[in-house]
N, C-alpha and C positions, 0 to 999 in steps of 0.2 A: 521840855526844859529850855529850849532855844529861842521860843514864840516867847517864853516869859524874860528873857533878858533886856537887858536894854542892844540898840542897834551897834551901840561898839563894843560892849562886852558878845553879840553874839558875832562877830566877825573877827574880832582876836580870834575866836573858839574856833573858829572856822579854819586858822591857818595856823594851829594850832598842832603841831604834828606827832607831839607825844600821844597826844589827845586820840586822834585819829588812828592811829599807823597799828596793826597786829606787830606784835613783838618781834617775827621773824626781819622788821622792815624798820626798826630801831636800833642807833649805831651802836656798835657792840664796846664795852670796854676794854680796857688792857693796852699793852706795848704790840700790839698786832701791825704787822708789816701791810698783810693785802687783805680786802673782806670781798671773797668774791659770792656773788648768788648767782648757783646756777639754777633757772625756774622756769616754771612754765610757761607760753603765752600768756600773755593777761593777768601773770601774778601779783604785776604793781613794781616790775623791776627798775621803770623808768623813774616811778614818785620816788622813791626811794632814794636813786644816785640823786634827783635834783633836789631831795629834803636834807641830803647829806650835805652838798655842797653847800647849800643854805646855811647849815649849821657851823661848817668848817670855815665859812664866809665872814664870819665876825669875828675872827682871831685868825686866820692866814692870810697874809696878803699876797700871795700870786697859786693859783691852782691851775693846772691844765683838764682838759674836758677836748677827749679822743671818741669818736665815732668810727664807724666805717669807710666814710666816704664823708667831705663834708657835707653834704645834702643832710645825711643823717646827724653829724653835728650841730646841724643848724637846725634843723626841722624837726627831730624828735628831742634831743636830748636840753634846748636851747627852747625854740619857740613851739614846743608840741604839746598836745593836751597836758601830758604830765610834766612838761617840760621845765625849766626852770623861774621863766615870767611868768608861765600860767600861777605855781604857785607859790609867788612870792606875794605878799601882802604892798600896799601902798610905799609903805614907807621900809620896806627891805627890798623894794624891786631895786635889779642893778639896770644902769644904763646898760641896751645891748645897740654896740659900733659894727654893727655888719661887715663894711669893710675894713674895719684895723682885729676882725676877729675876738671879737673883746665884752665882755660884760665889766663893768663897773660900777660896785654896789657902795651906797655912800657912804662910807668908811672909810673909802680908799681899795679896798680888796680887790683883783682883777681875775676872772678867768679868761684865758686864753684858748680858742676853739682850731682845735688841729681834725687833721685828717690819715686815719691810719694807711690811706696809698697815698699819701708823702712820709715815707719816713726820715727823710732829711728833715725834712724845717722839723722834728724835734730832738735832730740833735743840735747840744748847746744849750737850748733853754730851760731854766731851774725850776723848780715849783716846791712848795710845801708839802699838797694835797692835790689827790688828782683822780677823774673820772672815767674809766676805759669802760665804753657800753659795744655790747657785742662780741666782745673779746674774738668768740670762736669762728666769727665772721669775717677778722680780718685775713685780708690776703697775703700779706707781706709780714713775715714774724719778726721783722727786725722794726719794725714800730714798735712793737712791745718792747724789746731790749733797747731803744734808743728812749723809751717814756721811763723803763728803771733809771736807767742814767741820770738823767734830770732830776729827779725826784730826791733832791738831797738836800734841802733848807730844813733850817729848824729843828726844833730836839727831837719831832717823831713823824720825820715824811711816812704818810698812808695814802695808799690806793684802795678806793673802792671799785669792783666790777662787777659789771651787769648784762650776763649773758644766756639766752640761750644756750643748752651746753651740745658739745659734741665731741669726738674724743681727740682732740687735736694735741700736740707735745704739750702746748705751753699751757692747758685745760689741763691735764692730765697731772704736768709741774706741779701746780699750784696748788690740786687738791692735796696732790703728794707732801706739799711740805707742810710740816706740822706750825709751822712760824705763821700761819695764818689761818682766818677765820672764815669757814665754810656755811652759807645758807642754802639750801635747797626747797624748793615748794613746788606743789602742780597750779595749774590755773584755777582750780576749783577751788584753793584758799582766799580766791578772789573774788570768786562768783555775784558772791551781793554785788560785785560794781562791774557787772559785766553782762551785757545785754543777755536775754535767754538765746535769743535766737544763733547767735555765737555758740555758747554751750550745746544746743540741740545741734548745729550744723558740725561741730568739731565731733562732736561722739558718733554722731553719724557717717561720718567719714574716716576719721581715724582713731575710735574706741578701737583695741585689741590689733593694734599696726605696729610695728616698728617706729616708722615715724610718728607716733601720737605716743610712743613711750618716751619720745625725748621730747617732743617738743608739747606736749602735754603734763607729762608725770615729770620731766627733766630726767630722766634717766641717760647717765654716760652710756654710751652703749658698744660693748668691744666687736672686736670682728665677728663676723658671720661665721658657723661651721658649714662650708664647701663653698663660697665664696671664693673666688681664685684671687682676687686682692682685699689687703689691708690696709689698714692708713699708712703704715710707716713704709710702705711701698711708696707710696704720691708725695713724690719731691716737688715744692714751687720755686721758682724764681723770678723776679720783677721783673727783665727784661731777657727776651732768646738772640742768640747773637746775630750774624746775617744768613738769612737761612736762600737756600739753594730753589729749596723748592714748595709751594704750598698747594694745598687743596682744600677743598670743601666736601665733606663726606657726607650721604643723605640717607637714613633709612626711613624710606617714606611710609606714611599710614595709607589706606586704600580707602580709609572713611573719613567723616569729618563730621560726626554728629559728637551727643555727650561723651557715649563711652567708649569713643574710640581710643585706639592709644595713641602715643604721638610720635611727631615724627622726630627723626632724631637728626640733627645737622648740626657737626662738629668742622671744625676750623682747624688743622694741623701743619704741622712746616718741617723741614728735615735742615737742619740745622751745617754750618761750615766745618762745627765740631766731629758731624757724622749722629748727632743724638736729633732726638725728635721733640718738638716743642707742641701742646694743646694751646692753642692760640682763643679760641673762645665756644662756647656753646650754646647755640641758637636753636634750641632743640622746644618743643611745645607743639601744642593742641591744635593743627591749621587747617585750612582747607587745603586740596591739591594747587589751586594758582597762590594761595598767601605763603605754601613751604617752597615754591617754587622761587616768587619774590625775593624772600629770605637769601635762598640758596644765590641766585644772581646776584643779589644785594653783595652779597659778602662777598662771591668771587671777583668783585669788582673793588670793590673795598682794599682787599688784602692783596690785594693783585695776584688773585692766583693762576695755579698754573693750568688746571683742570676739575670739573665739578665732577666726583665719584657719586655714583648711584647703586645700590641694588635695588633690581629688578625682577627678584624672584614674584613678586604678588603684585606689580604695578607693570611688568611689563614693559612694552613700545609705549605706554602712557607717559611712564617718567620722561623720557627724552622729548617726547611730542610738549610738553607741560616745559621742558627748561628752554626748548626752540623755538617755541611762540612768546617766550618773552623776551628771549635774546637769541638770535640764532650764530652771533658769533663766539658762544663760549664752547671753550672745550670741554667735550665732555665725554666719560667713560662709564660703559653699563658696567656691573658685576655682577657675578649667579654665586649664590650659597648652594656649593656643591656639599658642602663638609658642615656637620652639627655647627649651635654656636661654640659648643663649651670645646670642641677642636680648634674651631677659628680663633677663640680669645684665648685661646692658651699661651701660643708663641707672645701674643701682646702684655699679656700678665709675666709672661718670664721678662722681657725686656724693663718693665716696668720694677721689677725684684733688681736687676742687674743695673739698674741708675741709667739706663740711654733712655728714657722719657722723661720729660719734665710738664708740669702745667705754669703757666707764666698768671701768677695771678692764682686766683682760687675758684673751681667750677662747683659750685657747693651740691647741686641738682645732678650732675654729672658725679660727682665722687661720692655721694649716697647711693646712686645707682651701681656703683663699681664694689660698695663693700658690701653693699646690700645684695646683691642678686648670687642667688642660690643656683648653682649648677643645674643642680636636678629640679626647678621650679619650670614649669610649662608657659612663663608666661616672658613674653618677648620684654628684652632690656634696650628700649630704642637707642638711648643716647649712648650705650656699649657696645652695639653696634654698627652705630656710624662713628664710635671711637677705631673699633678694630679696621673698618674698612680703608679710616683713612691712612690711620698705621702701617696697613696690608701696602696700602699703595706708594706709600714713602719707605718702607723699609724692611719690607717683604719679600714683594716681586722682587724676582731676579735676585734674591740673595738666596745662594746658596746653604748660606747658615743656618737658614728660616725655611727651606723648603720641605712644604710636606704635601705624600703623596693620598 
């Protein structure tokens, strides 16, 4: 049908998006406040938010357009395959002002490109219409309530969002409230525009996972049964106050081929308040000199005060491995004398009791935390170089926490 068109009737057709789009990726009617899609990889969550904007683009004149980070504002949501210049046609492309954060499309209509770890710069500024991609990504929850704020022009300010889902408050909110409109799909609603070899590698890997139920099927997914923490355990905050003391905690792998596991290197600080702050986590697949790196990298960084290790399976290697790259750092071996699921217990109560906080959001780190199952035989790296660093900021030598 397209080969028989003329060259400008087959290119209208092309950026055509009723034309194109499965139903579930069509803006929905009615007085609807938020349209959120929670969906799989590769559903098409991206075309979507930018075919929306498009559409809201010739009758609103200021919309805002929230990423994660701006990188992701700029780069997927802005100039990405699916992005918003990719498909706009000639004559609806908006000008995009990199530095004044700005598309403006020739009608006058502006979007405005923020970053969900600035939640100040949106407070204050108004919109009609507006784009939160990631939602469940962000770190800072009061982006979200500083983007409701703004969002008060004209007779029916809407939010569209576009997330991967996870079971975070403000995920959880949204579904909960019936004032809004729910999309859900896996990535195989996608599949025709998705390479095979994607499809064969993700089933491959994460057919019948936890994590291939949400970030394949979108499944919200609640707490673990024996799992010693939950989501509403893990409080974040943007910034930890002056903290007294930090460390860098290491649970090293002993291999470094494909299947090995990884190693686990957490960042913690003990706070002036007396509470504990998760400062970052550098945890991944290395060899023993690149978790080593990592490990001095960051003790240097954060300026800490000491680099903790267990050395149950690595031995006199770990120390030998952080002294031949820096032999001025402190450092302290530890033995797991005691199960994990005794070691992280006292960590899991603190964390129930509010004296842990993560500054920021450890997303690989806190799948691991609700995810790991007590009675599962298979090592939780980055939980425990959480507990060890825990152990050594707010353990030792407390009496409140001693166990024999």
């Amino acid at each position: 049908m397209i080969r028989e068109m003329s060259p400008e009737m087959a290119e209208a057709l092309s950026y055509d998006w009723e034309f194109w789009a499965r139903d579930k990726q069509l803006l929905p009617p009615g007085d609807w406040e938020t349209w959120v899609i929670t969906a799989g990889r590769g559903f098409g969550k991206t075309r979507t938010g930018a075919e929306t904007v498009r559409i809201w683009a010739r009758d609103n004149p200021i919309i805002h357009l929230v990423g994660p980070t701006a990188a992701d504002t700029r780069d997927v949501m802005v100039e990405g395959e699916s992005g918003i210049l990719r498909i706009s046609p000639d004559y609806e492309r908006p000008n995009y002002q990199s530095s004044l954060r700005r598309l403006t499309w020739p009608n006058g209509a502006k979007a405005i490109l923020y970053s969900a770890d600035e939640p100040d710069r949106l407070r204050g500024p108004q919109c009609y219409k507006a784009w939160a991609d990631e939602l469940a990504a962000w770190r800072y929850p009061e982006a979200w309530d500083q983007l409701q704020f703004g969002l008060r022009l004209g007779n029916l300010p809407q939010c569209i969002v576009t997330t991967t889902p996870r079971p975070t408050a403000i995920i959880r909110g949204l579904i909960a409230d019936k004032k809004n409109i729910i999309t859900s799909g896996s990535t195989y609603e996608n599949a025709d525009n998705l390479a095979p070899s994607f499809i064969t590698a993700i089933e491959r890997k994460y057919q019948n996972t936890r994590l291939g139920r949400q970030e394949i099927y979108a499944e919200i997914l609640t707490d673990v049964e024996g799992a010693l923490w939950k989501y509403s355990m893990i409080r974040s905050v943007k910034n930890p106050p002056e903290l007294k003391r930090i460390v860098v905690a290491i649970d090293p792998a002993v291999t470094s081929h494909k299947e090995s596991d990884e190693t686990g290197i957490i960042v913690a600080g003990l706070g002036i308040d007396g509470m504990c702050y998760i400062l970052a986590d550098a945890s991944g697949q290395f060899s023993p000199n690149d978790w080593g790196m990592r490990a001095v990298t960051l003790y240097h960084h954060w300026i800490a005060d000491r680099v903790v290790a267990e050395v149950n399976q690595g031995g006199d290697m770990v120390e030998t491995i952080i002294r031949g790259i820096d032999s001025t750092v402190s450092y302290k071996a530890v033995h797991a004398s005691r199960g994990k699921q005794t070691r992280a217990e006292p960590v899991a109560a603190m964390y129930e009791q509010g004296r842990i906080f993560h500054v920021g959001s450890h997303k690989d780190l806190e799948n691991q935390m609700t995810t790991w199952d007590t009675r599962s035989e298979k090592s939780p790296d980055r939980v425990d170089a959480l507990v060890w660093a825990v152990t050594d900021l707010m353990i030792d030598n407390n009496k409140e926490f001693c166990f024999v």
